[in-house]
N, CA, C and O atoms as a DFTB+ gen file, in Angstrom:
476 C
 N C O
     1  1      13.496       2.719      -6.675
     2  2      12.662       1.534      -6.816
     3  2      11.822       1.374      -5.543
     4  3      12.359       1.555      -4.450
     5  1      10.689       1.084      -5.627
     6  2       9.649       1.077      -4.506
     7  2       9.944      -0.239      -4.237
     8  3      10.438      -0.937      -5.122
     9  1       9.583      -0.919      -2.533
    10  2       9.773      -1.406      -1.753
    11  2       9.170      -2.528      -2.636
    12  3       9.817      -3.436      -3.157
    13  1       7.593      -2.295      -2.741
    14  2       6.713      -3.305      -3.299
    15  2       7.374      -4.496      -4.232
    16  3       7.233      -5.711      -4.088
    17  1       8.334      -3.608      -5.483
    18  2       8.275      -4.372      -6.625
    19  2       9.119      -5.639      -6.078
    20  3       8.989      -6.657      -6.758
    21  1       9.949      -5.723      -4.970
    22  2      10.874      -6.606      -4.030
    23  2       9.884      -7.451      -3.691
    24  3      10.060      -8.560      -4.195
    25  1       8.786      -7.353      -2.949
    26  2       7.774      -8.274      -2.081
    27  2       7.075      -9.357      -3.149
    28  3       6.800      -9.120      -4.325
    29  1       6.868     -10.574      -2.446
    30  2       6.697     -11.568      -3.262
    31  2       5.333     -11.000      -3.493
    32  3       4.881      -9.987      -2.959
    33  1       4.639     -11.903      -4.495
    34  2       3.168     -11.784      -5.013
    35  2       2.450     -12.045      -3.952
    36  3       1.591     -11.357      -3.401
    37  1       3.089     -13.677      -3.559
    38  2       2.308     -14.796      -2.643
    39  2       1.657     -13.964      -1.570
    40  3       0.449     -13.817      -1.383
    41  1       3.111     -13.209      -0.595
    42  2       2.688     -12.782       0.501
    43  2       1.786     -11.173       0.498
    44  3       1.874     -10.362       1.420
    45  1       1.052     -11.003      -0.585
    46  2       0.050     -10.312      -0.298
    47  2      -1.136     -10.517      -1.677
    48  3      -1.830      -9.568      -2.044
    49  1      -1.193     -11.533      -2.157
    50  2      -2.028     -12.201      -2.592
    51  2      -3.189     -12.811      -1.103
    52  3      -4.313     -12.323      -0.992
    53  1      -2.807     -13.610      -0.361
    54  2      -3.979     -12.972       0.831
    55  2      -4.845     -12.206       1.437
    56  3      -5.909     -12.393       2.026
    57  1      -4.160     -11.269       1.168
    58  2      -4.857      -9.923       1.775
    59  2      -5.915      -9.750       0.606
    60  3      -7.086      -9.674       0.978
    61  1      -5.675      -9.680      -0.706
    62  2      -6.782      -9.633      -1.323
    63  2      -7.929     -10.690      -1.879
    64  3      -8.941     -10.537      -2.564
    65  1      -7.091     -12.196      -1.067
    66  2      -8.651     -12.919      -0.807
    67  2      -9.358     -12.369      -0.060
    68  3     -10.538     -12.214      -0.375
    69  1      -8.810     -11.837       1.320
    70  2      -9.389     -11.922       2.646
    71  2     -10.043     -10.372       2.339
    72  3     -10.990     -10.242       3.114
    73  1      -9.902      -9.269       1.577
    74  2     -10.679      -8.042       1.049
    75  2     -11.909      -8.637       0.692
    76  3     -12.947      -8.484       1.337
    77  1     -11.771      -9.463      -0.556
    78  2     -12.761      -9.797      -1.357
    79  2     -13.568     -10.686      -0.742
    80  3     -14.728     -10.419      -1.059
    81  1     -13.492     -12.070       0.341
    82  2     -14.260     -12.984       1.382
    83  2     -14.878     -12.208       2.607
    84  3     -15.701     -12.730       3.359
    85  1     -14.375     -10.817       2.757
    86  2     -15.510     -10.183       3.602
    87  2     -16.282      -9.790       3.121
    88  3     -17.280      -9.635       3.824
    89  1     -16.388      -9.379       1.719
    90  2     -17.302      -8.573       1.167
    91  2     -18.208      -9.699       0.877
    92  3     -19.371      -9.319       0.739
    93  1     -18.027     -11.004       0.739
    94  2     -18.902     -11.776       0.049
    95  2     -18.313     -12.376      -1.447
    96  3     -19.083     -12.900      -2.252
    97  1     -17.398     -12.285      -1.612
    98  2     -16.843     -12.466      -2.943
    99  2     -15.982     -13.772      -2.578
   100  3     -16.124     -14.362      -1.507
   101  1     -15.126     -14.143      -3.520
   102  2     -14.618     -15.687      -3.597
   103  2     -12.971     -15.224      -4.010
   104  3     -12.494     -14.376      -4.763
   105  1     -12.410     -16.245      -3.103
   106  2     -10.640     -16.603      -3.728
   107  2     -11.090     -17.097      -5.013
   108  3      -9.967     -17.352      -5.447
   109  1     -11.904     -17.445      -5.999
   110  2     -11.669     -17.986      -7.644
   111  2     -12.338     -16.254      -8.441
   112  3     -11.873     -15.883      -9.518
   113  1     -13.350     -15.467      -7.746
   114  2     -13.295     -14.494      -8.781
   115  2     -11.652     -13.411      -8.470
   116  3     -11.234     -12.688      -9.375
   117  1     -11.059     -13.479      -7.345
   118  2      -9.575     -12.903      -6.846
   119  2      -8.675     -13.442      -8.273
   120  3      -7.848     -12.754      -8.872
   121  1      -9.054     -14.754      -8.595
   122  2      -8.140     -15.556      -9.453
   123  2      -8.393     -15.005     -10.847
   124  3      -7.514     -14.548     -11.578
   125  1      -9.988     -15.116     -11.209
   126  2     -10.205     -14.475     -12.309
   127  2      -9.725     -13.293     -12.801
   128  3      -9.368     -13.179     -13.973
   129  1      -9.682     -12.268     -11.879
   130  2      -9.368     -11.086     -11.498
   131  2      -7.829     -11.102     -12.528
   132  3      -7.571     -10.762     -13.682
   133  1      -7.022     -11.712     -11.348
   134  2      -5.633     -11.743     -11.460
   135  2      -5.287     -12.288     -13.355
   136  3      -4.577     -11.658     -14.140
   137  1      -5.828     -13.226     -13.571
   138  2      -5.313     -13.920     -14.532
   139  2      -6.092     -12.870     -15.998
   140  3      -5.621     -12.880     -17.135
   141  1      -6.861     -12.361     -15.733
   142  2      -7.536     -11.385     -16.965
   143  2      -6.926     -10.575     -16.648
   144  3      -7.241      -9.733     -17.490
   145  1      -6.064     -10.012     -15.887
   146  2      -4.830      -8.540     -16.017
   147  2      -3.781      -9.239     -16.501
   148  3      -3.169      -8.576     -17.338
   149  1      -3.271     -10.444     -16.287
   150  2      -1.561     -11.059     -16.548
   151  2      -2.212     -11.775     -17.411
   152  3      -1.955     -11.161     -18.446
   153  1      -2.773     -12.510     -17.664
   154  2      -2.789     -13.165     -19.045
   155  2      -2.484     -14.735     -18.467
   156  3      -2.258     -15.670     -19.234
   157  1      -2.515     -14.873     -16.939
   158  2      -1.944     -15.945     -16.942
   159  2      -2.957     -17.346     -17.065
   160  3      -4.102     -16.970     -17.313
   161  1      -2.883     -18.532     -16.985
   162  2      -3.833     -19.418     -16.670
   163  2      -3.749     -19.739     -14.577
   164  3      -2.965     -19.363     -13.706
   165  1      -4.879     -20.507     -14.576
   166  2      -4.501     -21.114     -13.415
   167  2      -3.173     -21.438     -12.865
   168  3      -2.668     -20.976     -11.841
   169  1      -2.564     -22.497     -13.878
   170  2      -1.468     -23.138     -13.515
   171  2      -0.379     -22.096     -13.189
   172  3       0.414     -22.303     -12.271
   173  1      -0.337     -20.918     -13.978
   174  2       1.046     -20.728     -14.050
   175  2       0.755     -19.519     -12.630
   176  3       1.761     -18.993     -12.154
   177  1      -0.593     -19.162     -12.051
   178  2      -0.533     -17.715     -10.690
   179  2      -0.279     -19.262     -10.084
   180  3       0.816     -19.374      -9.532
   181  1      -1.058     -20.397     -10.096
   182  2      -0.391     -20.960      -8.794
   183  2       1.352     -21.415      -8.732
   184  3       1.950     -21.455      -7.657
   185  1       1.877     -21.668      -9.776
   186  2       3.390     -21.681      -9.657
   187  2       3.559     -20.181      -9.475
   188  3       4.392     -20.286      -8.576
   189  1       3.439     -19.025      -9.605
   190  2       3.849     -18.179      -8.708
   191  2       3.689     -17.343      -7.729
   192  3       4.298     -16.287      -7.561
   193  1       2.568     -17.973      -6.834
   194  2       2.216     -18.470      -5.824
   195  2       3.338     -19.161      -5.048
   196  3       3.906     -18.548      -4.145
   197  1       3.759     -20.711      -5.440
   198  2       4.462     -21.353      -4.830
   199  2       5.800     -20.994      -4.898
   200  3       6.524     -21.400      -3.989
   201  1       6.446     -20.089      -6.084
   202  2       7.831     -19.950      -6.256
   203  2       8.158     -18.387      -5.223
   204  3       9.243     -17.940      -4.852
   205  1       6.435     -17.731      -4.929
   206  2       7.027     -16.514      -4.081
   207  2       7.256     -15.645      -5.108
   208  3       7.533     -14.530      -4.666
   209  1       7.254     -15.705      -6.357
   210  2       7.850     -14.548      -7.198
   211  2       7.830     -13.050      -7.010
   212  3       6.707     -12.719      -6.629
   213  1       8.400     -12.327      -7.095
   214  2       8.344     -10.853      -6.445
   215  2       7.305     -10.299      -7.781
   216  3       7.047     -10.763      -8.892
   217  1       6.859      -9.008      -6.991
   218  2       5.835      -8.095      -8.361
   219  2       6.338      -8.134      -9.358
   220  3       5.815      -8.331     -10.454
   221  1       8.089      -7.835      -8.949
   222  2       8.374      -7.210     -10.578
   223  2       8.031      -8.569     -11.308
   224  3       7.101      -8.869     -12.057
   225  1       9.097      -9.277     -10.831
   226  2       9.112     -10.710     -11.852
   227  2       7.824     -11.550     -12.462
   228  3       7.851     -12.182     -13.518
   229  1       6.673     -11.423     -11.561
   230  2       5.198     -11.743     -11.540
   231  2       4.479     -11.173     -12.865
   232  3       3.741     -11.653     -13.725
   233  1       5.059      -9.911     -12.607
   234  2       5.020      -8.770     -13.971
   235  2       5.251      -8.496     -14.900
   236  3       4.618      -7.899     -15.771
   237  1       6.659      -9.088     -14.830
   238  2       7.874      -8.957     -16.060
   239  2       7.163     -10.321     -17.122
   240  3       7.140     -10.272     -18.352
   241  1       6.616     -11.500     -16.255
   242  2       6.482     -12.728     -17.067
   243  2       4.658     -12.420     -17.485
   244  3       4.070     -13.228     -18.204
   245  1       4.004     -11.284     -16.974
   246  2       2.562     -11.628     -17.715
   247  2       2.793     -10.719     -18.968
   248  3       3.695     -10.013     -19.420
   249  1       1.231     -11.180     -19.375
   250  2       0.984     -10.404     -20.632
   251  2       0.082      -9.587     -20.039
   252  3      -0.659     -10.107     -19.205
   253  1      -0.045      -8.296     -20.296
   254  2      -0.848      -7.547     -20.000
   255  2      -1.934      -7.632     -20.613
   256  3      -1.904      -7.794     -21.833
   257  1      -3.478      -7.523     -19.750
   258  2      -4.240      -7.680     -21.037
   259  2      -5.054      -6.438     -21.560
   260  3      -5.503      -5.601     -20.777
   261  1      -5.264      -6.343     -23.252
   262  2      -5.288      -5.004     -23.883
   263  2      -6.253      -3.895     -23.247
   264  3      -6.390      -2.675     -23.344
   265  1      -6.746      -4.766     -22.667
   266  2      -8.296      -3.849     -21.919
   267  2      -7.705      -2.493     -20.534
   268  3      -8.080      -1.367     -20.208
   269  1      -6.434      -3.629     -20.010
   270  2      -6.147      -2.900     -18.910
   271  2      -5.636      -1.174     -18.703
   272  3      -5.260      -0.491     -17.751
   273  1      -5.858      -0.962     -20.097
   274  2      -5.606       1.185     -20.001
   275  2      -7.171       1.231     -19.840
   276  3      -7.410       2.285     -20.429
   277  1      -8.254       0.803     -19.459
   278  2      -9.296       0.986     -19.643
   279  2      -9.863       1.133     -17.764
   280  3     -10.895       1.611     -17.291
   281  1      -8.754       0.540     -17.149
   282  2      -8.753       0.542     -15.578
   283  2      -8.440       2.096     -15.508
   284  3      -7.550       2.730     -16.076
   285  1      -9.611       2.595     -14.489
   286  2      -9.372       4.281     -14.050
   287  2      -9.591       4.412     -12.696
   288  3      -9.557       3.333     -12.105
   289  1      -9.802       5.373     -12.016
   290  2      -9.848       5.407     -10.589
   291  2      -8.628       5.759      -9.421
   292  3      -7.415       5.898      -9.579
   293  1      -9.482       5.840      -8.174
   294  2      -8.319       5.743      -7.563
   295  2      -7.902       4.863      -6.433
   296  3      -8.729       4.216      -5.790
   297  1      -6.638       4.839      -6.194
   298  2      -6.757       3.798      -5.363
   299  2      -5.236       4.286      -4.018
   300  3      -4.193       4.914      -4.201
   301  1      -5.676       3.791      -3.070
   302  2      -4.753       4.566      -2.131
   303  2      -4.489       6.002      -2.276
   304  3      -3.376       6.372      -1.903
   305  1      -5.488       7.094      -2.857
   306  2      -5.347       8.241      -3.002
   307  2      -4.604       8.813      -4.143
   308  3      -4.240       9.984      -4.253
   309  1      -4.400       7.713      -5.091
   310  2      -3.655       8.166      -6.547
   311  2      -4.511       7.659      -7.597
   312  3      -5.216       6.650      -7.599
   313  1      -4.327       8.531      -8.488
   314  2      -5.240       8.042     -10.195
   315  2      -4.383       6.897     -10.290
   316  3      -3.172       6.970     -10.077
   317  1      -5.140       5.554     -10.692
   318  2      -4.105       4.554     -11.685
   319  2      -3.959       5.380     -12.583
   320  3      -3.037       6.037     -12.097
   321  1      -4.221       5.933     -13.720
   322  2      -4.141       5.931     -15.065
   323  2      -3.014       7.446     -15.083
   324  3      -2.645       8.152     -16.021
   325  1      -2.902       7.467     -14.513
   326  2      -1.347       8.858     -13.714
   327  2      -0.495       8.164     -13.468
   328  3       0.562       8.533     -13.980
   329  1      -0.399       6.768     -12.566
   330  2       0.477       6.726     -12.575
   331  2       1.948       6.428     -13.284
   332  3       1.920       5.515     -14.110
   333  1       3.295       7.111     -13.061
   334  2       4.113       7.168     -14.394
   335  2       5.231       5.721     -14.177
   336  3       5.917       5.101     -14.990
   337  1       5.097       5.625     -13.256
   338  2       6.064       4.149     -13.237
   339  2       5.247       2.508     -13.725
   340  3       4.438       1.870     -13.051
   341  1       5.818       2.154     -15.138
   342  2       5.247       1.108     -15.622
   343  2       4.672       0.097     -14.530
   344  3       3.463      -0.112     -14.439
   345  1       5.682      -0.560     -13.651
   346  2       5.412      -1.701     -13.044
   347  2       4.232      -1.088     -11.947
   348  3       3.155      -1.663     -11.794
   349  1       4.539      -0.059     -11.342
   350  2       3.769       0.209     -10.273
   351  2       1.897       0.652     -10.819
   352  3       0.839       0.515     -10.204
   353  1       2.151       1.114     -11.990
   354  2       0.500       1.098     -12.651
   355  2      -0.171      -0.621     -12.946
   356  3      -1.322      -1.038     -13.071
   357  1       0.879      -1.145     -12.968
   358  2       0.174      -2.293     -12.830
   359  2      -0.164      -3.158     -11.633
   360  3      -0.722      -4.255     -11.586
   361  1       0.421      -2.216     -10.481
   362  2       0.385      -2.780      -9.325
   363  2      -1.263      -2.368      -9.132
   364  3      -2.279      -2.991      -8.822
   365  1      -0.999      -1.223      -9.428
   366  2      -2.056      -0.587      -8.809
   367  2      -3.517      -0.620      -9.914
   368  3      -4.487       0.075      -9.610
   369  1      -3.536      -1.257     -10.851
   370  2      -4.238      -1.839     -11.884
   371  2      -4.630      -3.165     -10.974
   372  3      -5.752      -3.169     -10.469
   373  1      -3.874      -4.133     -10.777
   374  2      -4.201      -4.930      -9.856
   375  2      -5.033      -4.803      -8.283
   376  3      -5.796      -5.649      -7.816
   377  1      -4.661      -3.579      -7.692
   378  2      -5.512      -3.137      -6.465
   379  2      -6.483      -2.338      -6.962
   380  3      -7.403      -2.184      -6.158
   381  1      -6.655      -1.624      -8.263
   382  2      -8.264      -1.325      -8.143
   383  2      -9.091      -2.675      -8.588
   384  3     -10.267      -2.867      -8.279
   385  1      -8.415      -3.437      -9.243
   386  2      -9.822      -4.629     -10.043
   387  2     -10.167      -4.990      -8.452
   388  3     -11.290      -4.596      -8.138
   389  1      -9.422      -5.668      -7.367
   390  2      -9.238      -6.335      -6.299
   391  2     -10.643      -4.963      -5.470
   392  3     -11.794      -5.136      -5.069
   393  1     -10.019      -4.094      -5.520
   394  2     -10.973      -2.901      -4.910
   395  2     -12.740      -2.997      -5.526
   396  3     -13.785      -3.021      -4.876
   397  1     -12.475      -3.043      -7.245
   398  2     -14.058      -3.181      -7.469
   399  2     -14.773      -4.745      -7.043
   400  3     -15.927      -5.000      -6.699
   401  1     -13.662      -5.584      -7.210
   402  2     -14.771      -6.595      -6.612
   403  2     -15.373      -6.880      -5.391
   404  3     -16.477      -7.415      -5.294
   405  1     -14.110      -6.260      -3.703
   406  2     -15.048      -6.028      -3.019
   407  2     -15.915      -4.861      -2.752
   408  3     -16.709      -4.887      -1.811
   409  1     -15.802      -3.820      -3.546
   410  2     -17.154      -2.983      -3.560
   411  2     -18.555      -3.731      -4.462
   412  3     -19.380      -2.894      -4.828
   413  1     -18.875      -5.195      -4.835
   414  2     -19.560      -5.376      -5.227
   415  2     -20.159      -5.077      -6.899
   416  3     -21.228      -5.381      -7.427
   417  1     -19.022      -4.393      -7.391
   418  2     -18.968      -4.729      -9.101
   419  2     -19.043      -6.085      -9.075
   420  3     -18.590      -7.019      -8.412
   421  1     -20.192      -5.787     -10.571
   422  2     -20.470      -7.310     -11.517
   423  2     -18.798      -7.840     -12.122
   424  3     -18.006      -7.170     -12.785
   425  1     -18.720      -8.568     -11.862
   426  2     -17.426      -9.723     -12.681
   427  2     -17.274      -9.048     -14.152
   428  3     -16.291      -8.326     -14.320
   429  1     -18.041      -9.206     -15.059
   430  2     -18.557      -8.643     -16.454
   431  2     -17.809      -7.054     -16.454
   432  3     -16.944      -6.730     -17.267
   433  1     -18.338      -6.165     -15.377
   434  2     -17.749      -4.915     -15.422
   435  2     -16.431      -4.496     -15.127
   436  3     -15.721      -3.621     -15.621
   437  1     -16.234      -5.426     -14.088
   438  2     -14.635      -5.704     -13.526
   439  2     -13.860      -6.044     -14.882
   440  3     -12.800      -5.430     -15.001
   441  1     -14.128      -6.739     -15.720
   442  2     -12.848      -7.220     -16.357
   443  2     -13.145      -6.966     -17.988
   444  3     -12.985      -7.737     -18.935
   445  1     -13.697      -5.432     -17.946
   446  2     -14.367      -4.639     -19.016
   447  2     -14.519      -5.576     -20.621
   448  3     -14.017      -5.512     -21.744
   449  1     -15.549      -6.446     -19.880
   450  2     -16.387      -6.783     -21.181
   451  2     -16.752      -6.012     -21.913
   452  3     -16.452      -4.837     -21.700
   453  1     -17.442      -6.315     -22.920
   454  2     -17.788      -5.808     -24.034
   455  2     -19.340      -6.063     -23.977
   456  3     -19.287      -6.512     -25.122
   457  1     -20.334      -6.147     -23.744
   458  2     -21.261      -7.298     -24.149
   459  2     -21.878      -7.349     -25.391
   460  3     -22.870      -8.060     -25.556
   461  1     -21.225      -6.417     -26.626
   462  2     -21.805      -5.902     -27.765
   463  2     -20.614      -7.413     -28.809
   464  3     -20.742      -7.753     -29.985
   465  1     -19.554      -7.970     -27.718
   466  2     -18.887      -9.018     -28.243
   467  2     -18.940     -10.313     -28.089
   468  3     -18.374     -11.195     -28.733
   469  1     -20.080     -10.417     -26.661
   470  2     -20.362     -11.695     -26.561
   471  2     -21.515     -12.421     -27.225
   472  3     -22.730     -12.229     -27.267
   473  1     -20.706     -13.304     -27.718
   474  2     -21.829     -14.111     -28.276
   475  2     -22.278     -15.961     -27.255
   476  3     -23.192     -16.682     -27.656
């Protein structure tokens, strides 16, 4: 079991405001981010936020959302879409969206719209 899935959300949920606020980007698209991979609303990343919840558990309680096999790339020198440990592809599903927004991806592309569905 990797170190990570132990470490709360909270305490490195920072680091990827503070990625995304140098680049010019915002703690609410970080949020958007987060909650279009877990499925969560506002309310429930900030209760786990405040409860500290570790990855796994952070993990264990979202819904994944269907789009997210559609995340490719790499990130820390590994393909997401390789990687073979469930929880940790979603870790790392989580550090590329966090990665395209401070490289300046559109929001829209980040969280693979459709635009052939928006009406």
């Amino acid at each position: 079991m990797s170190r990570i899935f132990t470490v709360p959300f909270a305490s490195v949920y920072p680091h990827y405001v503070a990625k995304a606020e140098k680049k010019g980007r915002t703690q609410d698209e970080i949020d958007q981010v987060v909650c279009w991979l877990t499925g969560f609303d506002e309310a429930t990343l900030e209760r786990h936020l405040a409860e500290e919840t570790t990855f796994e558990d952070f993990f264990a309680q979202a819904h994944l959302n269907p789009s997210a096999s559609q995340i490719t790339g790499v990130v820390c020198g590994v393909r997401v879409e390789s990687v073979e440990d469930p929880l940790m592809q979603k870790i790392r599903y989580l550090d590329k969206l966090v990665d395209e927004l401070a490289k300046g991806k559109k929001l829209e592309k980040i969280l693979r719209s459709d635009p052939a569905n928006s009406a």
